[in-house]
N, C-alpha and C positions, 0 to 999 in steps of 0.2 A: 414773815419778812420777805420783802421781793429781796428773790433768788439775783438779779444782775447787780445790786448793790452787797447783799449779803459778804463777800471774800473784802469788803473793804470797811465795811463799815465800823470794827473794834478799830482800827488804826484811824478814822476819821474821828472819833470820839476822842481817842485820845489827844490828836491833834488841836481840839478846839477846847480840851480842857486844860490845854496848856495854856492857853491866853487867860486872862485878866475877867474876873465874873461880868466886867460892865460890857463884853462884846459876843457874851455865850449867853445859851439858854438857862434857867434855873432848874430845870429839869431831861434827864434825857426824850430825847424825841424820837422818833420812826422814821426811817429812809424816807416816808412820804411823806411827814411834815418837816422834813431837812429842806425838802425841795423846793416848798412852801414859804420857809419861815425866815425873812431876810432878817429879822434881829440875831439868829441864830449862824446863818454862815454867807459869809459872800464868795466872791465867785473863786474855785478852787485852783489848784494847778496840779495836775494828774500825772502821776509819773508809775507808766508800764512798763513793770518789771517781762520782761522777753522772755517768751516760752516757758517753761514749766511741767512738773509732774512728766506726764509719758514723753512732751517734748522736751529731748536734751539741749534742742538747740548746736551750734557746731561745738565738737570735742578734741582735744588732746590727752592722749593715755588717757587717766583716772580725772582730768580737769572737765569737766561740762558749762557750758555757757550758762543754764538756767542760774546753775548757782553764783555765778562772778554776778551775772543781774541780776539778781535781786539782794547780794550783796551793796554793790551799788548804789541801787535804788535805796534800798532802805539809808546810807550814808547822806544822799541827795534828800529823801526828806525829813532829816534828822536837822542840818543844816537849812533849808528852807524854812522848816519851821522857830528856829532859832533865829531866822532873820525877821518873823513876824508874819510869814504868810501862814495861808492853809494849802496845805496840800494831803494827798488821797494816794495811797498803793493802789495798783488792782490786785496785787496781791500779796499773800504777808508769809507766804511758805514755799514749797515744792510740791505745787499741785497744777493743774494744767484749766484755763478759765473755762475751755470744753466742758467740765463736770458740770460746771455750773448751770449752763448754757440747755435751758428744756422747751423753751420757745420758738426756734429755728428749724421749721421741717424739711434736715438734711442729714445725712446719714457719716458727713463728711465732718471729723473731728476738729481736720485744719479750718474749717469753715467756720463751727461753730465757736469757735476758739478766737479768731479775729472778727465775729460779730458779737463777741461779748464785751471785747475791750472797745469797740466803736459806739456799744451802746450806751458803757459810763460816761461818757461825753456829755449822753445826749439826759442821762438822768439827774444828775446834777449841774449848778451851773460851774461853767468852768472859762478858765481865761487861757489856760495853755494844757497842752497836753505833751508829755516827753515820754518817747519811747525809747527804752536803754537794751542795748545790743552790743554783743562782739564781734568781731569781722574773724574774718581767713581768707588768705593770701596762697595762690602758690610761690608764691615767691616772699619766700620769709624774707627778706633783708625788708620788704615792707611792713611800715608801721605808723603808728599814730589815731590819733582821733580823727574820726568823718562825720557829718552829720548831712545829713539828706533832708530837704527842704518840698514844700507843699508848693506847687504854682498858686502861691498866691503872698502877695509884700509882707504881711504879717509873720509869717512861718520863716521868710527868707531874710527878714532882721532877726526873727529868733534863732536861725542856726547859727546865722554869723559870731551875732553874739556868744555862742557856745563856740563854735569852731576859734576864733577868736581865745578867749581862754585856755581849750585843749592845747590851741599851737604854743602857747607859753609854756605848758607843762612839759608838753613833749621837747620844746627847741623848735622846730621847723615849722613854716607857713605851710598849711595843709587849704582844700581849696572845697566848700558846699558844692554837693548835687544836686540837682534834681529828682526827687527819687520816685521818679515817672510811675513804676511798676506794683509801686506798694501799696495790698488795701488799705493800711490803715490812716496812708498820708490820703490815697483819693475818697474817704469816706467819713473820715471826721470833719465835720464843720470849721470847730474851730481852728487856731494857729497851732499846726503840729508837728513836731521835728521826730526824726531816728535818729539816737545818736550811736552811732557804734563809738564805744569806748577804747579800739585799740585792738589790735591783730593776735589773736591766738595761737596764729602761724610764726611771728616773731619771738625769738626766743626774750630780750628786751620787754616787749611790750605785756607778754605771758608772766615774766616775774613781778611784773607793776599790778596788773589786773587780779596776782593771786593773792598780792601782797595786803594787809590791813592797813599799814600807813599807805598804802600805791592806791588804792580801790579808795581812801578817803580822799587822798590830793583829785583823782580823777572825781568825786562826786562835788568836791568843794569847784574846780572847774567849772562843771556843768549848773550847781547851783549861781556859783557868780553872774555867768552867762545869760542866766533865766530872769536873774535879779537886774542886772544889766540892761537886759530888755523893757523888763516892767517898769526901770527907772524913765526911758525915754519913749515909750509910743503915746 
């Protein structure tokens, strides 16, 4: 099984066997005839669960970000898929996409690690891609949802439309970035947003983000936002 599909592919399955026989294959198929087989899947929408396994991403006390994202994520495509789309994890655990990652001649973890989530993009077809992250503030009284946007129209109606949502949940108008610095927004093709879910440094946004009802209002946001989008471009 190619190894850059592999950490996604049980949760892709199940995704497409949740639809209706008349729009799935009659038999399972191989990463590479997924890629292939348009009666089988059309185009997905990717949601990168943030850091992972060795990376904890930023922490408070015993709280670690990997696990608030990919709680998250997992609520984001639980609800996606409830509204009729396909959507794809890059990952389904606490494990780091580095492991996976044997093709990249670099010795550098962080590397290997953001050229593996840029290369799901590029293996199947896809329409959006969401990267879910949490923020840190040194200044705790800040808080809320941010989403950082790709110089390019596409990506910048897909944040809004999320940013958009976030500021409902939270109360207050929050404002997209540009998020100039990041490999994964300059190296994906397609339309791709980060969305930091909310400030780890706020004590406020820490109880929402640890919370099970908090972590679903926050993914039902981000999925409306996604939905929102797809409904108008």
């Amino acid at each position: 099984m190619n190894k850059i599909l592999k950490p996604v592919f049980l949760v892709f399955m199940a995704s497409v066997l949740a639809f209706p026989p008349t729009v799935r294959a009659q038999h399972a198929l191989s990463p590479e005839e997924v890629k292939d087989h348009p009666a089988f899947i059309r185009d997905v929408i990717i949601i990168d669960a943030g850091h992972g396994g060795v990376d904890g991403g930023t922490s408070f006390q015993n709280i670690l970000e990997k696990d608030i994202n990919l709680a998250i994520a997992q609520k984001v495509f639980m609800l996606l898929r409830s509204m009729g789309y396909h959507a794809v994890l890059n990952r389904t655990g606490d494990y780091a996409l580095s492991e996976e990652n044997h093709w990249l001649g670099t010795r550098s973890r962080h590397l290997r690690d953001l050229a593996q989530r840029k290369e799901l993009s590029r293996q199947i077809p896809t329409l959006v891609v969401v990267s879910l992250h949490v923020n840190w503030g040194r200044n705790t009284s800040k808080r809320g949802g941010l989403v950082l946007f790709q110089n390019e129209g596409r990506s910048v109606l897909l944040a809004s439309a999320i940013q958009q949502q976030l500021d409902q949940l939270y109360g207050f108008k929050g404002n997209i970035e540009h998020g100039r610095p990041f490999y994964l927004l300059n190296q994906i093709a397609d339309p791709a947003v980060i969305v930091e879910t909310g400030f780890l440094s706020n004590a406020a946004d820490r109880a929402m983000l640890t919370d099970r009802r908090g972590q679903l209002q926050i993914a039902k946001a981000i999925a409306d936002g996604i939905n929102y989008y797809l409904t108008v471009i």
